[in-house]
MARBA-3410 file (N, C-alpha, C, O; in Angstrom, 1 decimal):
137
-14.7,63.3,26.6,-15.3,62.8,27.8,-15.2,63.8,29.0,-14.2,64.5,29.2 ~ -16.3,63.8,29.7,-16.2,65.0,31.0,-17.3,64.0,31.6,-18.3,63.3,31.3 ~ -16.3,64.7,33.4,-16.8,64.0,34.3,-17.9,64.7,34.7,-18.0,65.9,34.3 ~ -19.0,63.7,35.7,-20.1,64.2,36.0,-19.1,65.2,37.3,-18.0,64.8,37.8 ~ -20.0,66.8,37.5,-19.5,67.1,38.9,-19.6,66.3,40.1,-18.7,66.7,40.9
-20.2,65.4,40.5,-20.5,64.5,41.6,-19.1,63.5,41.3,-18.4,63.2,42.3 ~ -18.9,63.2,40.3,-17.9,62.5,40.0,-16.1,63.2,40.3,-15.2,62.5,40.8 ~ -16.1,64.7,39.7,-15.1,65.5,40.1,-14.9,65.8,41.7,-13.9,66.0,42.5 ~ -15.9,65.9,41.8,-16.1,66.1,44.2,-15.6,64.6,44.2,-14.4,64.5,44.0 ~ -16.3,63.4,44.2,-15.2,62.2,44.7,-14.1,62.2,44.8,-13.4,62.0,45.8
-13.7,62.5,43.3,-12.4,62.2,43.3,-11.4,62.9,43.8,-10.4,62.3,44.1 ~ -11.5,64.0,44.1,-11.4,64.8,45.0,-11.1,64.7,46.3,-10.0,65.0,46.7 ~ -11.7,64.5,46.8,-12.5,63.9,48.4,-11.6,62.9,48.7,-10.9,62.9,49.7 ~ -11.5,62.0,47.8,-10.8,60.3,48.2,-9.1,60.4,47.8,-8.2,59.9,48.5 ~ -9.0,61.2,46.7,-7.3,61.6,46.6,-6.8,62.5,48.2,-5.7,62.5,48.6
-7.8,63.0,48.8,-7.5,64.0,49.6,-7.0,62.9,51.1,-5.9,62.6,51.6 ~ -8.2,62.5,51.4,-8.3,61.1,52.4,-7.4,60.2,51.9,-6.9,59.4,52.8 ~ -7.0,60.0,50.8,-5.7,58.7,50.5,-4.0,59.3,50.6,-2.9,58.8,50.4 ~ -4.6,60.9,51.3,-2.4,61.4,51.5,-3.1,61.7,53.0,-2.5,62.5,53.5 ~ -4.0,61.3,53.6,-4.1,61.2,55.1,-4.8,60.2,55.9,-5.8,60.3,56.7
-3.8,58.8,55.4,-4.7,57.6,56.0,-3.9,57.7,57.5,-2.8,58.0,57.9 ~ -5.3,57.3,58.2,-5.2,57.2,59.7,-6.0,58.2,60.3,-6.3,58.2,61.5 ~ -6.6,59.3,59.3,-7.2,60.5,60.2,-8.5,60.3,59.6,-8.8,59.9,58.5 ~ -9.3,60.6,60.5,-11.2,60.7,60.4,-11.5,62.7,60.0,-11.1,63.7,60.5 ~ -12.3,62.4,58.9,-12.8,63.6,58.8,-13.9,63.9,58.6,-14.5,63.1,57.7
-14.5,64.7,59.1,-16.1,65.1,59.5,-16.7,65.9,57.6,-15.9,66.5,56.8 ~ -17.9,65.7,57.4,-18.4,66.6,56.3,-17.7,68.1,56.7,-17.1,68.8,55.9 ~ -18.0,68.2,57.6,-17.8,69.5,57.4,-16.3,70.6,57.9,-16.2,71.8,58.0 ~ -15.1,69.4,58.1,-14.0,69.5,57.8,-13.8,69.6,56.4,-13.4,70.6,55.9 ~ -14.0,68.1,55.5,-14.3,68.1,54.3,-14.3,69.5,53.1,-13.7,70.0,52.2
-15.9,69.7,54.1,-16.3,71.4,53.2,-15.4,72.4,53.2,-15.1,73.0,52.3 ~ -14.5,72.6,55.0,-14.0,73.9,54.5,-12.5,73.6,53.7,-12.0,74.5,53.1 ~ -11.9,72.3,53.8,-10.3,71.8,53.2,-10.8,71.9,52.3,-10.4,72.9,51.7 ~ -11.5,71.3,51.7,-12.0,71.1,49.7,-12.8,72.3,49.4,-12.7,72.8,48.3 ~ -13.4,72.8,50.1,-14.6,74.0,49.8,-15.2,73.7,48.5,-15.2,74.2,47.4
-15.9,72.3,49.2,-17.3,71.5,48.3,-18.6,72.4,48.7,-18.4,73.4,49.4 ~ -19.6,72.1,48.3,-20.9,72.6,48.8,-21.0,71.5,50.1,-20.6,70.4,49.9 ~ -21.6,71.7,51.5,-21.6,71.1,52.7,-22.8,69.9,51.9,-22.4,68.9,51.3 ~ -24.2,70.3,52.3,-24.9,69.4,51.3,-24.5,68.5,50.6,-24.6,67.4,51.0 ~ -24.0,68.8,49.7,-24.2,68.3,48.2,-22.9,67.0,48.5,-23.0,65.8,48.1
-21.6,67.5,49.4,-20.7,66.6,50.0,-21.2,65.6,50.8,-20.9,64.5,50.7 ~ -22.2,66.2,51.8,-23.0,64.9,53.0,-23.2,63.9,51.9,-22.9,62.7,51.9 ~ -23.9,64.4,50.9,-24.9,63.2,50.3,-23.9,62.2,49.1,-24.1,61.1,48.6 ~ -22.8,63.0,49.0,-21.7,62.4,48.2,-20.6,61.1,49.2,-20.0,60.1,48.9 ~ -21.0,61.8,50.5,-20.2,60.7,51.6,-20.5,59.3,51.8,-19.8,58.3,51.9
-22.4,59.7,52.0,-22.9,58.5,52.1,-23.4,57.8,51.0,-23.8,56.7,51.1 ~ -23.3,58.2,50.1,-22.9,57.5,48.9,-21.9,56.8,48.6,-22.1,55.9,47.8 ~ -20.6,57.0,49.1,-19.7,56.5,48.8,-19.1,55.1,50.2,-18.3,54.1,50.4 ~ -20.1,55.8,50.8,-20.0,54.8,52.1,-20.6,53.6,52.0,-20.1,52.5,52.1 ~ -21.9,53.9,51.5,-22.8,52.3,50.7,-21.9,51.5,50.2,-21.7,50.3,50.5
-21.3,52.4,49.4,-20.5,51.4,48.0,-19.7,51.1,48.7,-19.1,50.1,48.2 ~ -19.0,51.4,50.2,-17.8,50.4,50.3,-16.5,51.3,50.2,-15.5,51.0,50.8 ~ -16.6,52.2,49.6,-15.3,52.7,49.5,-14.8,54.1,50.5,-13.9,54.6,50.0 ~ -15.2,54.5,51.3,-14.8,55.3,52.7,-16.3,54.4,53.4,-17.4,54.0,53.0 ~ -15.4,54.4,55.1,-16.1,54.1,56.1,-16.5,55.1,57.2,-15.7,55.9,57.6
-17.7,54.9,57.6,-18.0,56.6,58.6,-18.1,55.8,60.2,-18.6,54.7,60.4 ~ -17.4,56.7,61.0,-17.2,56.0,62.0,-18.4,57.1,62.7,-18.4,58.3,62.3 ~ -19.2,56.7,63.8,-19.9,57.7,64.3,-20.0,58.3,65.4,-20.3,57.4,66.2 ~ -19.9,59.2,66.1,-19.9,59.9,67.5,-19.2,61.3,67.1,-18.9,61.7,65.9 ~ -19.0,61.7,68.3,-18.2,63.1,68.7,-16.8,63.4,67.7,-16.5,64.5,67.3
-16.2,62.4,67.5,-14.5,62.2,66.9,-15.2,61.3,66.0,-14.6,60.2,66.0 ~ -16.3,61.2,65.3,-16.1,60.2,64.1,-15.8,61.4,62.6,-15.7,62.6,62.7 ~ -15.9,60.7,61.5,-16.3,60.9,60.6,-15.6,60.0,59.3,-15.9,58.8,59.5 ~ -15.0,60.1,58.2,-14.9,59.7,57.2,-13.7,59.0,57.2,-12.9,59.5,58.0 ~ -13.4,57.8,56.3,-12.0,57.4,56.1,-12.3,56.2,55.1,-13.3,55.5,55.0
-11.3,56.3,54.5,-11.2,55.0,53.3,-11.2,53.9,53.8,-10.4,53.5,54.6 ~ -12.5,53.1,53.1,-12.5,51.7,53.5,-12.1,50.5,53.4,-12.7,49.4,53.7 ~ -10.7,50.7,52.8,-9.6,49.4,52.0,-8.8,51.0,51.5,-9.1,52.2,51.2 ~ -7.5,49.7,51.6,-6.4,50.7,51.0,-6.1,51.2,49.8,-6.3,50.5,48.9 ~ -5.6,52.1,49.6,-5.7,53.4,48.4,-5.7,52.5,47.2,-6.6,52.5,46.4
-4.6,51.9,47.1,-4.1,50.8,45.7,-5.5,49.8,45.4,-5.7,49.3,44.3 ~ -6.2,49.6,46.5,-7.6,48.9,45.8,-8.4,49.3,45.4,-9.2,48.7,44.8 ~ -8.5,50.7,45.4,-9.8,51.5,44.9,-9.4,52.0,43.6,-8.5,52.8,43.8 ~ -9.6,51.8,42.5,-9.7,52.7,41.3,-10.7,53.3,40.6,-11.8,52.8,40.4 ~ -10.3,54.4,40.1,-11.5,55.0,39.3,-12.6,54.9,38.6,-13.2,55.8,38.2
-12.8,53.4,38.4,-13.8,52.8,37.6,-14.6,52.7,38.9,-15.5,53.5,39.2 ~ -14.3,52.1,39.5,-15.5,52.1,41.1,-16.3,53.5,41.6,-17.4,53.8,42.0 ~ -15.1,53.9,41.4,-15.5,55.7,41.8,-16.4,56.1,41.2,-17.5,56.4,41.7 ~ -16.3,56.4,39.5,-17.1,56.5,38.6,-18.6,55.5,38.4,-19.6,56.0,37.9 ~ -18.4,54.7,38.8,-19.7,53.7,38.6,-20.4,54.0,39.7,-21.6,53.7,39.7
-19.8,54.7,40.9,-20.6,54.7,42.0,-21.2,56.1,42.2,-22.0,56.4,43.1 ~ -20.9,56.8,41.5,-21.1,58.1,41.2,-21.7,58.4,40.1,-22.2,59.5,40.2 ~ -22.0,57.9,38.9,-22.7,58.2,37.7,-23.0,57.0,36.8,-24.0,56.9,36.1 ~ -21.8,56.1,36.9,-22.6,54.6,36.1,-21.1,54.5,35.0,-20.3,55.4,35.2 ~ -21.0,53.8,34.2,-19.9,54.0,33.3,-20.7,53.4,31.8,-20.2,52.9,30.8
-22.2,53.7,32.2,-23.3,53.8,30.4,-22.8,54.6,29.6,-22.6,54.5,28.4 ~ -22.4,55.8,30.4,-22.1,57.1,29.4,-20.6,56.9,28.8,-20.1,57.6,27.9 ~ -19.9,56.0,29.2,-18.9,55.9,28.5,-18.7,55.0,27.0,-17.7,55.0,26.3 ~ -19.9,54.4,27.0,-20.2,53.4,25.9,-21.1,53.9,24.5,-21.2,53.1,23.6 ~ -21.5,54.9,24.5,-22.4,55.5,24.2,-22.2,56.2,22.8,-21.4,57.0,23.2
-22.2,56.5,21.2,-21.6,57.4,20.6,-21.4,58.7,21.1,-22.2,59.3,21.7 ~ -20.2,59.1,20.7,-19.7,60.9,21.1,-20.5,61.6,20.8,-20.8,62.4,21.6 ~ -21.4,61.6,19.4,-22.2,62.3,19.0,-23.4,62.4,19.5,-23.9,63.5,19.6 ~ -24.1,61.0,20.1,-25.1,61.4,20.8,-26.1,59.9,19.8,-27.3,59.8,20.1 ~ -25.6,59.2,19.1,-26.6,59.0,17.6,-26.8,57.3,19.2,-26.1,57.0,20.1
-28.2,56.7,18.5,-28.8,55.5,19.3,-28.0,54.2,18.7,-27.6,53.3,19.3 ~ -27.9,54.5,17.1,-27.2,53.4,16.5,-25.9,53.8,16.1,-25.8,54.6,15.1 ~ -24.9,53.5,16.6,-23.3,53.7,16.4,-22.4,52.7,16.5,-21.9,52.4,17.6 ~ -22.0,51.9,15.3,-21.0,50.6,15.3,-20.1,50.8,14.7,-20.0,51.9,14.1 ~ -18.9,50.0,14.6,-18.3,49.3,13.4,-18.9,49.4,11.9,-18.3,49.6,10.8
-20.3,49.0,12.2,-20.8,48.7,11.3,-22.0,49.8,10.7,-22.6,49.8,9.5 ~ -22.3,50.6,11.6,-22.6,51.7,11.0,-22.0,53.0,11.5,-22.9,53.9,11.3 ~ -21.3,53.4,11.8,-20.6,54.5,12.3,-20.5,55.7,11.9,-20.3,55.9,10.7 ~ -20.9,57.0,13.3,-20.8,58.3,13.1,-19.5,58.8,12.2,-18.5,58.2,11.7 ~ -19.9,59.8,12.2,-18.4,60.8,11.8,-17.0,60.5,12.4,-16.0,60.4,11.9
-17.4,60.5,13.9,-16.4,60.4,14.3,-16.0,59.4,15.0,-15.0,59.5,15.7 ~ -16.6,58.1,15.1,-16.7,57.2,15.2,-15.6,56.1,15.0,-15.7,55.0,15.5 ~ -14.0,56.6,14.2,-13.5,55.3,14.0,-12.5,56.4,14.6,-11.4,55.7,14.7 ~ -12.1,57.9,15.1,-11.3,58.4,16.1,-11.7,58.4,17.4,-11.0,58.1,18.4 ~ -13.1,58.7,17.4,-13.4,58.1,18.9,-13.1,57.0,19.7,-12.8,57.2,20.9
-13.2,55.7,19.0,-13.4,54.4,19.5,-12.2,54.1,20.2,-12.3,53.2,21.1 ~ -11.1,54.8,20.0,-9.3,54.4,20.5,-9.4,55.5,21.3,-8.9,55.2,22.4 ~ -9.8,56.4,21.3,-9.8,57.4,22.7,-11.1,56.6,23.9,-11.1,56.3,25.1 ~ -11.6,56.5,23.4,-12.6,55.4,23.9,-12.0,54.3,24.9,-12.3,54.0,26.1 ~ -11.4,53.8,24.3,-10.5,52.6,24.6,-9.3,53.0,25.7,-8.9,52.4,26.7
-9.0,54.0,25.3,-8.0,54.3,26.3,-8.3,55.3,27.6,-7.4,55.7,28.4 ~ -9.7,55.8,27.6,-10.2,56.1,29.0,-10.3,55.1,29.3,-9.4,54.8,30.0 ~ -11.2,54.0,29.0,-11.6,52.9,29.7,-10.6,52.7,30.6,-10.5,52.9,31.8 ~ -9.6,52.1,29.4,-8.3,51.4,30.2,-7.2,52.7,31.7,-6.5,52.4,32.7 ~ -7.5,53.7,31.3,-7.2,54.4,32.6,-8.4,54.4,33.6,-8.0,54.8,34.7
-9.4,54.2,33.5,-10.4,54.0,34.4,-10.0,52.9,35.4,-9.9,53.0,36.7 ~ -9.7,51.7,34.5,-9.8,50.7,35.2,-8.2,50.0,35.3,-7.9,48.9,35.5 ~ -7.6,50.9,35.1,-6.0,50.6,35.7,-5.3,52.0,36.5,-4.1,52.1,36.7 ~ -6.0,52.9,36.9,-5.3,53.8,37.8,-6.0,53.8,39.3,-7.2,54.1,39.4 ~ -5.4,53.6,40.0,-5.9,53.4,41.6,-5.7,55.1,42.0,-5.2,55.9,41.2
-6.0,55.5,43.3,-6.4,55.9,44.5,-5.2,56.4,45.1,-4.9,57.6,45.4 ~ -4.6,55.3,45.1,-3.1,55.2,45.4,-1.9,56.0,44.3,-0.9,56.6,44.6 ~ -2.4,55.9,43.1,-1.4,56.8,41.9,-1.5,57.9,42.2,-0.6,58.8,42.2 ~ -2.9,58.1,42.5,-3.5,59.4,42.1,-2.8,60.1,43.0,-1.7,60.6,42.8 ~ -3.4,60.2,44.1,-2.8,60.4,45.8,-1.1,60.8,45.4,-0.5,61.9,45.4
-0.8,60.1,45.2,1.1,60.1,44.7,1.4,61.5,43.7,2.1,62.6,43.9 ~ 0.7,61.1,42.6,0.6,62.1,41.4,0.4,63.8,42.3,1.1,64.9,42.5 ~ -0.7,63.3,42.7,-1.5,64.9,43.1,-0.1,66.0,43.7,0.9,65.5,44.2 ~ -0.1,66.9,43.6,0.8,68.5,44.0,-0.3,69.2,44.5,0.0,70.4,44.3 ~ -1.1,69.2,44.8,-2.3,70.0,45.4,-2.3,69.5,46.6,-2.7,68.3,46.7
-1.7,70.3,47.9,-2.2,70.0,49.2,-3.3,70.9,49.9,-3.7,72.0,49.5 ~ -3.6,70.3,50.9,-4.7,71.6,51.5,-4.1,72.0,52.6,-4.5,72.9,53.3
END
């Protein structure tokens, strides 16, 4: 499994904003701390702003901050709002029909790695990550 790039810049972005709650950051603070592409970050912000998950405050001193706290947001949100979580369901190989009951090659090793992104998807918060991370800027 590999993330979409749009999906690696999030995650990114939102571990960075979840070890500096309280502070507003502009795109283009963003660009030079992370050294995202400026672009390609605006349109990743307000994407993420739709969904709910950072809030953009506007004027002179506005810019970016998480919109609920770090421990509610997890990576399945992230991911769905960023690329969808179709591709996670999908055979490894690529094949349209892949079951139990007809299954690829690799199909009955897949399915438990399978299983166990899911379940880190949708049991690691914002908040772990943030914790975990050794990368400061």
């Amino acid at each position: 499994m590999k993330l979409s790039k749009t999906s690696e810049y999030a995650i990114r972005v939102l571990v960075f904003l979840a070890t500096r709650t309280g502070e507003l950051f502009s795109v283009n603070r963003l660009h030079t701390e992370l050294d995202m592409p400026y672009k390609y970050l605006g349109r990743l912000m307000s994407k993420l702003a739709e969904a709910g998950i950072v809030s953009a405050v506007q004027g002179k001193q506005g810019g970016f901050q998480l919109a609920r706290p770090a421990h509610q947001i997890f990576l399945n949100q992230i991911v769905a709002t960023t690329e969808g979580l179709d591709n996670f369901h999908r055979c490894v190989l690529g094949f349209a029909e892949c079951s139990d009951e007809n299954p690829c090659a690799l199909h009955n090793q897949w399915d438990g790695i399978q299983a166990d992104i899911e379940k880190m998807l949708f049991n690691s918060s914002l908040e772990e990550l943030a914790a975990q991370s050794t990368i400061r800027h």
